[in-house]
DOBA-397507 format. One line per field, with one value per residue (C-alpha): x, y, z; residue in one letter; residue number from 1. Coordinates in pm, 1 decimal. Last residue first. Example, Ala and Ser with C-alpha at 12.3 -4.5 7.8 and 13.67 -1.06 7.14 Angstrom:
east: (1367.0  1230.0) .
north: (-106.0  -450.0) .
up: (714.0  780.0) .
aa: (S  A) .
i: (2  1) .
END
This chain:
east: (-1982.7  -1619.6  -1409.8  -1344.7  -970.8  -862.6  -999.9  -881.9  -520.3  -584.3  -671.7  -350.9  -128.8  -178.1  -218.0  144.4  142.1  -94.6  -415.6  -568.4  -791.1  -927.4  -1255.9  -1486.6  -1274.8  -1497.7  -1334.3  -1374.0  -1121.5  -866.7  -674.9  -632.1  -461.0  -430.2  -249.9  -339.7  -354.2  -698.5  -863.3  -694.2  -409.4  -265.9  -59.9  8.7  364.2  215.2  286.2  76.6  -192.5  -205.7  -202.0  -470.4  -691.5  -642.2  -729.2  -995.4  -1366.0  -1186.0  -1149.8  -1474.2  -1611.8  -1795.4  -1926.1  -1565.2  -1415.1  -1164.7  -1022.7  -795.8  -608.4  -882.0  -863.3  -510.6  -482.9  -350.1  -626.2  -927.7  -781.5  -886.6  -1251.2  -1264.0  -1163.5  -1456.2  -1705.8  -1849.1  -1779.4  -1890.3  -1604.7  -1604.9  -1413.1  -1127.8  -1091.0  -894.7  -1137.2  -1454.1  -1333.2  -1302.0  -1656.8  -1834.1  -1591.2  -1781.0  -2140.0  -2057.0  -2112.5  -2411.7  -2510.9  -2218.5  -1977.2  -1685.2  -1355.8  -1194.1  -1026.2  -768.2  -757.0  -590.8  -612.7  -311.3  -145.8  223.1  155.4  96.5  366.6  160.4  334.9  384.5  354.2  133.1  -168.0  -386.0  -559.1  -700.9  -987.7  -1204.4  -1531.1  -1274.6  -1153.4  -934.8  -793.6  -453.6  -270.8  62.7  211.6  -44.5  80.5  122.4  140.8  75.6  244.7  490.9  744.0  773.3  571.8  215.1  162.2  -196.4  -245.3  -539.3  -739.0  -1035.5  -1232.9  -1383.1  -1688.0  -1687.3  -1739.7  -2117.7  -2237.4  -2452.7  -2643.0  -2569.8  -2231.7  -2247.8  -2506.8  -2243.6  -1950.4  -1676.1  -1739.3  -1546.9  -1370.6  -1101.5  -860.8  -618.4  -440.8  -122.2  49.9  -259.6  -347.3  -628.4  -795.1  -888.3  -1180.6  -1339.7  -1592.1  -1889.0  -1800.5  -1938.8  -1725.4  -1415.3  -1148.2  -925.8  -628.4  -358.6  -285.9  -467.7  -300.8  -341.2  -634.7  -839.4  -739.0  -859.8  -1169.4  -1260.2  -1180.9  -1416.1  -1700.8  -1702.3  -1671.8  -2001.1  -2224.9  -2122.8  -2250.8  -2566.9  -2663.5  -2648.0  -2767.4  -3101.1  -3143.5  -3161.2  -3120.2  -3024.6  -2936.1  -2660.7  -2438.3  -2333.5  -2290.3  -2004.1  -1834.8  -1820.7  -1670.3  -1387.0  -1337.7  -1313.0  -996.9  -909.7  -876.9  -690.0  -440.0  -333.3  -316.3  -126.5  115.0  195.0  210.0  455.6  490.5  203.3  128.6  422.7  409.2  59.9  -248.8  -484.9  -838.2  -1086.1  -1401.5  -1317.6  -1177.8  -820.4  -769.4) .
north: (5596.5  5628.4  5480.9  5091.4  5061.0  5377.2  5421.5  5078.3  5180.2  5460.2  5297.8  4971.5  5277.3  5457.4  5191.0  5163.3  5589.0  5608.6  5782.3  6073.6  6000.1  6329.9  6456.8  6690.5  7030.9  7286.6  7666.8  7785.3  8003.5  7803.0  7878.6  7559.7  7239.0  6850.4  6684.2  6391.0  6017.6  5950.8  5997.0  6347.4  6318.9  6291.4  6028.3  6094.2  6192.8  6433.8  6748.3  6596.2  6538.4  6899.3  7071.0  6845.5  6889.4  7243.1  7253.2  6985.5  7174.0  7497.9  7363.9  7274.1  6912.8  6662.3  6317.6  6157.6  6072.7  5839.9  5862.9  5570.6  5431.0  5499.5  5630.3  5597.4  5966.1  6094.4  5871.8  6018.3  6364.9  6336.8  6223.7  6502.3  6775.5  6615.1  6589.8  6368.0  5974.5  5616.9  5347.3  5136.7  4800.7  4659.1  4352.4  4530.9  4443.3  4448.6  4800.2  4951.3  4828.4  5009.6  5263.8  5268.6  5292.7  5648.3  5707.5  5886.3  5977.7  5887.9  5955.4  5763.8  5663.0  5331.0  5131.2  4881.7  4526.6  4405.7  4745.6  4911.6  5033.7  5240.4  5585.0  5880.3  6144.2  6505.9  6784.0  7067.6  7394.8  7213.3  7161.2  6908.3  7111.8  6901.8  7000.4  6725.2  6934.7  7178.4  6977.5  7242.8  7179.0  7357.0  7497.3  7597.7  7615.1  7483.7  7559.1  7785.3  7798.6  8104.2  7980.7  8190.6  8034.0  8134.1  8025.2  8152.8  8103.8  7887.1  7895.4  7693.8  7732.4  7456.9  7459.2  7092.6  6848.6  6503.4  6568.5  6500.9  6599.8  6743.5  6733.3  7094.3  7091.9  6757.9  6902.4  7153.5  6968.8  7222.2  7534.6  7815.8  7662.6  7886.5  7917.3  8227.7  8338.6  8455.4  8606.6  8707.1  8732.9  8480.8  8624.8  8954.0  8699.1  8795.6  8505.5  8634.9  8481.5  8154.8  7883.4  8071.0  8197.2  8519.8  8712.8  8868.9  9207.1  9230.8  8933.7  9054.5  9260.2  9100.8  8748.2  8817.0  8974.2  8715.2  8399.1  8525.6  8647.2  8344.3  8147.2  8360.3  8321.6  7936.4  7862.0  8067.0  7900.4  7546.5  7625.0  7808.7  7494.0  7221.0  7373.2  7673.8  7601.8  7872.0  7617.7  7535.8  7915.3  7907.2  7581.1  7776.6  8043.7  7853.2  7703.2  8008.7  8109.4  7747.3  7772.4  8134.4  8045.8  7760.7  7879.5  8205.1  7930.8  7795.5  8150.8  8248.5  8626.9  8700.1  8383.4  8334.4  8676.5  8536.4  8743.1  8895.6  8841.1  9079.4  8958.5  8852.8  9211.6  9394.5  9697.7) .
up: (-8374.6  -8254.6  -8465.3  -8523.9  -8639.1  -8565.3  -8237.0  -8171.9  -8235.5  -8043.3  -7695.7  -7784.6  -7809.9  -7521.7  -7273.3  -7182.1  -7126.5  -6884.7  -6988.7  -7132.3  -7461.1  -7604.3  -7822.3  -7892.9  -7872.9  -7968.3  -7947.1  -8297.3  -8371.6  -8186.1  -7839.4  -7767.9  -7974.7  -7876.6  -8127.2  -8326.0  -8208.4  -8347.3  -8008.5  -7964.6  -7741.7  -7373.0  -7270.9  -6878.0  -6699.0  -6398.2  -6615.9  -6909.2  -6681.0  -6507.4  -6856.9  -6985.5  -6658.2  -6744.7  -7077.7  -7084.2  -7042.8  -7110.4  -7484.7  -7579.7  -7531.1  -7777.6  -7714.7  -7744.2  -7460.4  -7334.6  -6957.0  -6870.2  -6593.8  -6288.0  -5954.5  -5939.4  -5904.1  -6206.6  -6384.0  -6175.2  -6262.7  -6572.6  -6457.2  -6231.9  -6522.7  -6715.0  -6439.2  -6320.9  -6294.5  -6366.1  -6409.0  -6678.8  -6658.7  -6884.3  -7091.2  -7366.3  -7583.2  -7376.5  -7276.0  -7597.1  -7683.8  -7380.5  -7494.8  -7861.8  -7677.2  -7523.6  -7159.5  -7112.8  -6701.3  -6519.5  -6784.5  -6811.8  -6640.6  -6794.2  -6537.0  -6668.1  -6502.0  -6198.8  -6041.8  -5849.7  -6121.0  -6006.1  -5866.8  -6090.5  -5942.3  -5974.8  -6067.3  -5773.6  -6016.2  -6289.3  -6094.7  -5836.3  -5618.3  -5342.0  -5089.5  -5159.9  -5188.4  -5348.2  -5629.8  -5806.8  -6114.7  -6197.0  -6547.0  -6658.3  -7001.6  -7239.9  -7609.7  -7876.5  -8276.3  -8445.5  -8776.3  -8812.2  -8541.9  -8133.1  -7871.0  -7799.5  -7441.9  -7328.6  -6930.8  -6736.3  -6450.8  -6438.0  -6126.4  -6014.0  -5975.6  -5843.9  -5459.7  -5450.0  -5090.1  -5247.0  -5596.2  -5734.5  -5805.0  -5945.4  -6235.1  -6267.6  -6322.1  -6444.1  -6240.8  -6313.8  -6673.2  -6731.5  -7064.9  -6955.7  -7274.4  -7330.9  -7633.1  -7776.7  -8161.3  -8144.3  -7755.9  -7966.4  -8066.2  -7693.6  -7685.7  -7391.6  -7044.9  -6865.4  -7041.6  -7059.2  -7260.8  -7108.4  -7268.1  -7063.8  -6977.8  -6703.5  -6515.7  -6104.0  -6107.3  -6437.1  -6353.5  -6013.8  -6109.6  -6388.0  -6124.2  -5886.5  -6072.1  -6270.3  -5948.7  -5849.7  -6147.3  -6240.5  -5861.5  -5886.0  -6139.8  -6023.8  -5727.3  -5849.6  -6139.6  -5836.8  -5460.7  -5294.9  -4885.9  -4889.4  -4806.3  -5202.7  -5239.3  -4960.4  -5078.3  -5490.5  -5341.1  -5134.5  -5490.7  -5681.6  -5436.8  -5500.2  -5882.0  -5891.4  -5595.7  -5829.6  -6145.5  -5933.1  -5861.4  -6214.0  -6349.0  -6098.3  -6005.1  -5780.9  -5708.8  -5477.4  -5383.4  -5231.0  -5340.6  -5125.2  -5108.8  -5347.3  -5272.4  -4890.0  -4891.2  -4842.5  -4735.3) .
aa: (X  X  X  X  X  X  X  X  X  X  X  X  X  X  X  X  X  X  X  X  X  X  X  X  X  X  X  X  X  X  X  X  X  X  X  X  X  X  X  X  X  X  X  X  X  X  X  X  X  X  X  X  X  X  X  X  X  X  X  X  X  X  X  X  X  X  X  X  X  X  X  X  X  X  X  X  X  X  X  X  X  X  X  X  X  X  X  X  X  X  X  X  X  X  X  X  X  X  X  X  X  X  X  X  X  X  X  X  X  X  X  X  X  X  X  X  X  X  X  X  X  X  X  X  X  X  X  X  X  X  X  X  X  X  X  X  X  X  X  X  X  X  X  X  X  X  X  X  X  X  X  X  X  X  X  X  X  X  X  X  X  X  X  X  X  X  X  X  X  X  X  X  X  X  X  X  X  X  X  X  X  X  X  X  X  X  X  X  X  X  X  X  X  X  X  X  X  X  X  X  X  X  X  X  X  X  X  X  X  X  X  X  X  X  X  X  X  X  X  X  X  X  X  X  X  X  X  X  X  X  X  X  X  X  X  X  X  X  X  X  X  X  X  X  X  X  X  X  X  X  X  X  X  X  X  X  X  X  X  X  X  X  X  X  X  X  X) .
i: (267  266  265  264  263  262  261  260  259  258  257  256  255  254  253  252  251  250  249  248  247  246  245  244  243  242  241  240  239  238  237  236  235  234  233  232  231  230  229  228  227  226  225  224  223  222  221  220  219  218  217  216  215  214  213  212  211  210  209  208  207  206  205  204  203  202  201  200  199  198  197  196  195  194  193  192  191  190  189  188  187  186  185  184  183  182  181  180  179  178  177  176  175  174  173  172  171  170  169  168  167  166  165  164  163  162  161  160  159  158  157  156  155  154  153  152  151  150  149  148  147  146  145  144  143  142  141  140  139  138  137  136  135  134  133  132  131  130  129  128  127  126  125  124  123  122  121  120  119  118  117  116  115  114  113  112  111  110  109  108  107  106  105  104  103  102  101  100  99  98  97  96  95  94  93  92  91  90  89  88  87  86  85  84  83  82  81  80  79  78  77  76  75  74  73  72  71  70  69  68  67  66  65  64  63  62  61  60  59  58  57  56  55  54  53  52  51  50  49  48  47  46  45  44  43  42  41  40  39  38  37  36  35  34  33  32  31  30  29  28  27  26  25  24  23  22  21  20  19  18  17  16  15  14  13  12  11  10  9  8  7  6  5  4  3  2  1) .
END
């Protein structure tokens, strides 16, 4: 029999890595609703929310992908995850501080999927990934790719933090006469450019890789630049799991963002 902690999977999910992304995020996002009307407030919501989609999202991965590797924000570093073919990079609750402030929609569940491919070097990449916004009920993921639609805005839309966007985008925007626009979390703000929402997201106050994985999975999918700040590479499944830095945005602003990046840095 099946339970409300243990919900059944679709075939669908069952055998496609893209889908079960899916299933995965908004099974922790129906979760995350029901803690968020349990009437808990301040540091008692927050917690309890990064408990129980951690709960979720471990016992599904560990039912229907056991023998798969898992990275994520609210579980202990198993190392064994560097000489896996597959690893699951999850972020339960990405926006916590959201989470808790209701009826705040800006926070999300990261799912993503890292493969080793083949070569010596232990390279792999992101092959699937989805982030849930359940307080907006959209999942936007790598199985039904997102089509950015054409600019609306006049000028370029920078998302940033709500609560410390850095000084050097403040700069960035003056020169390529853009505006800031204040946001959650970082999957939210990601998904802020696939959705017209904004045209740019440029961080670099430090991040670790489940905070971008999946939003990086889902943007690349939908046709978005995605990159360190300098230009570089985006890599996951690292030793040491920081990842402090990214620029996602549509492709024509790619090159003027990291050619100021290079020119001015980031301090």
């Amino acid at each position: 029999m099946t339970t409300p902690e243990t919900p059944q999977i679709p075939a669908a999910a069952l055998a496609d890595d893209h889908a079960f992304a899916v299933w995965a995020a908004e099974q922790a996002g129906v979760r995350l609703l029901e803690v968020r009307a349990q009437g808990l407030q301040g540091k008692a919501l927050k917690d309890a929310g990064d408990a129980a989609a951690q709960s979720v999202l471990a016992e599904l991965l560990a039912t229907h992908r056991p023998d798969d590797s898992v990275l994520s924000e609210e579980a202990a570093d198993d190392k064994a995850r560097l000489e896996a073919e597959r690893v699951w990079i999850i972020d339960p609750l990405d926006g916590t501080r959201e989470f808790s402030e209701p009826p705040r929609d800006d926070w999300a569940v990261h799912v993503a999927l890292w493969q080793r491919t083949a070569g010596p070097d232990g390279a792999g990449e992101l092959v699937a990934g989805a982030v849930a916004q359940p307080a907006l009920g959209e999942t936007f993921n790598t199985a039904m790719p997102s089509v950015v639609p054409p600019r609306t805005a006049g000028k370029p839309r920078i998302a940033v933090s709500r609560s410390r966007p850095p000084a050097f985008v403040e700069a960035l925007a003056a020169e390529l006469d853009a505006v800031l626009v204040p946001m959650g979390s970082a999957g939210v703000k990601v998904m802020s450019v696939v959705r017209d929402v904004a045209d740019a997201y440029v961080h670099a106050g430090g991040q670790y890789e489940w905070d971008n994985a999946a939003p990086v999975a889902v943007a690349r999918a939908a046709g978005l630049f995605c990159s360190r700040v300098d230009g570089s590479e985006l890599v996951y499944n690292k030793d040491d799991v920081s990842l402090p830095d990214l620029i996602v945005c549509r492709p024509e602003l790619a090159e003027s963002i990291v050619d100021f990046v290079r020119r001015h840095g980031t301090d």
